[in-house]
N, C-alpha and C positions, 0 to 999 in steps of 0.2 A: 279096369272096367271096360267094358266091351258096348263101345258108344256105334249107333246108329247112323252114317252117315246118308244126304238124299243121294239119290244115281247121278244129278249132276251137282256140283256144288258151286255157287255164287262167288267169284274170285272179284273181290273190292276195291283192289290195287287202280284200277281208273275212275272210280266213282268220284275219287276228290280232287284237288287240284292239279293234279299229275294230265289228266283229260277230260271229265263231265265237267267238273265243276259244279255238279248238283248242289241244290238247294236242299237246306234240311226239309222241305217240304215233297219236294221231287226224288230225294233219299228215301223216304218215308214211303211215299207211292210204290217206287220202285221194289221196296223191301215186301209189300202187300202184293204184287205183285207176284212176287216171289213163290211166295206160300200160296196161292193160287195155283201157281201152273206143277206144284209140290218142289219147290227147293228150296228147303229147309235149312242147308247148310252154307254159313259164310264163311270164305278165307280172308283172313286180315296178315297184318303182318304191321308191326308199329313204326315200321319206318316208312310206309303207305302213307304220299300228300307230303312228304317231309316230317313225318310224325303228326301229322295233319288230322288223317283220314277216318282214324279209328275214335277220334272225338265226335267229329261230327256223323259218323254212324251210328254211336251209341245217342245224341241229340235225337236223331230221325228213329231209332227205332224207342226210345223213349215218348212220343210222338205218337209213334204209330199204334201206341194202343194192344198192342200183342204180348200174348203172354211167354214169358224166358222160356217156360218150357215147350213152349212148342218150336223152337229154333234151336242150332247148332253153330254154336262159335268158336273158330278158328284163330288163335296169331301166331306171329313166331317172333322170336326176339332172337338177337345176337349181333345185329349190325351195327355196329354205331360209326356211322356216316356224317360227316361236314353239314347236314344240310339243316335244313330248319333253325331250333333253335341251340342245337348241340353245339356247345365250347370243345367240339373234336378238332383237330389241327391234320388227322392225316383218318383217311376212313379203313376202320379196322374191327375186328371182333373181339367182345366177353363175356365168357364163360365163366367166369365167378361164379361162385354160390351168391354173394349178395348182389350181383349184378341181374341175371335170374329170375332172380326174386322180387329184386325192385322193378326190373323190366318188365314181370307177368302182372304183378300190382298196379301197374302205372298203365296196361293196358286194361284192368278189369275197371280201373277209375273213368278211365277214358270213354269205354264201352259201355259204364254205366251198371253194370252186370255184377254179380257176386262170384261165380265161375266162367272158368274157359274148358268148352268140352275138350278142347283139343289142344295146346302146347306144343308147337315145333322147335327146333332150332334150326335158325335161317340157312345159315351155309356154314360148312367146318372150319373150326381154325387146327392149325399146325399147335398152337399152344392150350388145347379141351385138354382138361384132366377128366375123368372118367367121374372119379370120386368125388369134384366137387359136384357135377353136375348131377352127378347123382343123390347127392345131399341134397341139392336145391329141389332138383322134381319130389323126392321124398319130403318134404318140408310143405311143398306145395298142395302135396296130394291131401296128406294130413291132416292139414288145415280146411279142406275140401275148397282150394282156390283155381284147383287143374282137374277133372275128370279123369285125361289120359295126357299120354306122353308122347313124344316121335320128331322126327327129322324132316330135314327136306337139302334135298342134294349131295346127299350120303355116300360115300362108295359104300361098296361091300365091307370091306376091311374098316373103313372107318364106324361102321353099322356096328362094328361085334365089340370095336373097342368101347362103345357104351354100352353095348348088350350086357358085358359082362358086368358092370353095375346094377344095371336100372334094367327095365323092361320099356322097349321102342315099338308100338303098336303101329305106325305109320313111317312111312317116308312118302315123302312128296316130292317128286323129278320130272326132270323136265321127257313130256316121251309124245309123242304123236307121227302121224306118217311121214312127217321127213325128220326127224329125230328118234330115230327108232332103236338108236345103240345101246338102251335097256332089255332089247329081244337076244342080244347077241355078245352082250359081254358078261350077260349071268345075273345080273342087276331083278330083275324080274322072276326068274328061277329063283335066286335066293330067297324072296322077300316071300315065294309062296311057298317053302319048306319051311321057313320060317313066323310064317302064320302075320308078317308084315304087308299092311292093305297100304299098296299105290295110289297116291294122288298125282295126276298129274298137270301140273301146267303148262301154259300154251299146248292145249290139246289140237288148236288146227295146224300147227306149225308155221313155215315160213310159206307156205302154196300162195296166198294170198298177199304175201309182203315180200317177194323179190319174185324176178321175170327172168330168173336163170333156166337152164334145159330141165332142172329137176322139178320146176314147176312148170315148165309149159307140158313137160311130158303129162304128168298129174290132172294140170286142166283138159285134156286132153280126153282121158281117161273120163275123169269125172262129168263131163258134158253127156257123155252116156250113159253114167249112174244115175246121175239127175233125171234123164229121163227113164228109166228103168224103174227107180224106186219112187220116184215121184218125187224127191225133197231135194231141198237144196245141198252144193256141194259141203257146206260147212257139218251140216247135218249128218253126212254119210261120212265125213271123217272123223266125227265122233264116234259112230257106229264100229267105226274099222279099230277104234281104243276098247270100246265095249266089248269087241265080240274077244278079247285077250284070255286068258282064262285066269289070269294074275287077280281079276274081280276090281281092275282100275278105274279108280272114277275122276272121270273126268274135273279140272276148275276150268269154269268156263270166263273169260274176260270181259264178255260182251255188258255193255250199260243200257243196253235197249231190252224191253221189254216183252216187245214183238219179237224178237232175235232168239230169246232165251225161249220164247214158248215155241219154236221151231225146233231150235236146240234141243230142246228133252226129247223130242219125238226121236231122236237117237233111239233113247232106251227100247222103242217098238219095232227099232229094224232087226229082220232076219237078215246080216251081209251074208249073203253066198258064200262059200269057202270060196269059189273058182275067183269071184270078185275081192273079197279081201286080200289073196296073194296077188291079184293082176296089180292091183294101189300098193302092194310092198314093191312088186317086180317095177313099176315106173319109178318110184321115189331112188330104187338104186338104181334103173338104167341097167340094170341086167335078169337074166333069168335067175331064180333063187338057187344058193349054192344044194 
């Protein structure tokens, strides 16, 4: 099924007690919010809050009075991490078929929801069998408990070993202007011969969270996009993920609601070709090979 996603998408991972700490009420706002400024689509993931997070999301958007269909929900399952309320002893991945399956269920209960548009799996293990995972997404979809299917932080190689099962309509990776090794090791090439839509997280990169050469060159740069385009630096480096032609969209982190209505204004920028390579050429500190 060939699900809709909005141009930015709503990444939830700090809504709960990881950083906002929102209130099911302030959850609630935020999600109206949302659908206001048009984004539609939330990324969850169940180990979000300590397995926390996708509870009290589905409370707020229970709450909120909106109707299922007009949203787009995201998780991923496969992590099973020490934290919360897990009897894990060392943090590791499963890929079971019954693990899967209990893991997508345990998110539809949490989220309140009867489907998830979207089913990732979080990160790879060395131990996926293909087959099973492919039984469980088949089993899923059957049941009409998954929309669609796909990954997140796939190689290439590891992409085809499920391919050759099941059908992966997404991966999600990590890509923006200072992680930009998706442009250059085939990562993005692949995914658009292969008809596979880019999610990407932390779309701003690290510009804003370390004060190394490869960000000051950046800010740098960017003090004269800001005044050029007129938007903030955060804004024009979404821009420089949009203008890709892999058709990548963006998850955005931000928990502010003023933040995210700047954010989208991404989708209206023309970047310049001259300016989209000058923000590749400072991120590596050389001219493009």
């Amino acid at each position: 099924m060939n699900i809709t996603f909005s141009p930015v998408i709503a990444g939830t991972m700090n809504w709960g007690v990881w950083k906002a700490a929102f209130t099911t009420g302030q959850m609630a706002s935020l999600i109206k919010s949302c659908l206001d400024l048009g984004i539609t689509t939330f990324d969850h993931a169940d180990i979000y809050g300590g397995y926390t997070t996708e509870s009290e999301f589905g409370e707020a958007f229970k709450q909120s009075g909106i109707a299922r269909e007009s949203i787009q929900l995201i998780s991923k399952c496969g992590i099973q991490h020490t934290l919360g309320s897990r009897q894990n002893k060392v943090k590791h991945y499963d890929y079971s078929k019954e693990y899967i399956i209990w893991s997508a269920e345990n998110s539809l209960r949490h989220l309140q929801t009867d489907y998830l548009d979207l089913l990732l799996l979080h990160r790879p293990s060395p131990l996926m069998h293909p087959d099973e995972i492919a039984e469980a997404v088949t089993k899923l979809k059957s049941d009409g408990k998954i929309r669609s299917f796909g990954l997140s932080n796939f190689t290439n190689s590891q992409t085809d070993l499920i391919r050759s099962r099941v059908e992966v309509s997404v991966n999600q990776i990590e890509f923006s202007a200072t992680a930009y090794q998706p442009m250059l090791d085939g990562s993005l090439d692949y995914m658009m011969v292969n008809k596979i839509r880019p999610l990407a997280w932390s779309p701003i990169g690290s510009v804003f969270k370390t004060d190394n050469e490869q960000a000051q060159r950046l800010k740098l740069l960017l003090a004269a996009l800001v005044a050029k385009y007129e938007m903030p630096a955060d804004v024009i480096l979404l821009a420089w993920i949009l203008r890709h032609p892999a058709g990548i969209i963006p998850v955005s982190g931000s928990c502010s609601a003023e933040r995210l209505a700047l954010q989208v204004k991404a989708t209206e920028i023309n970047l310049e070709l001259q300016d989209w390579f000058a923000i590749w050429t400072e991120s590596m500190g050389t001219k493009v090979p």
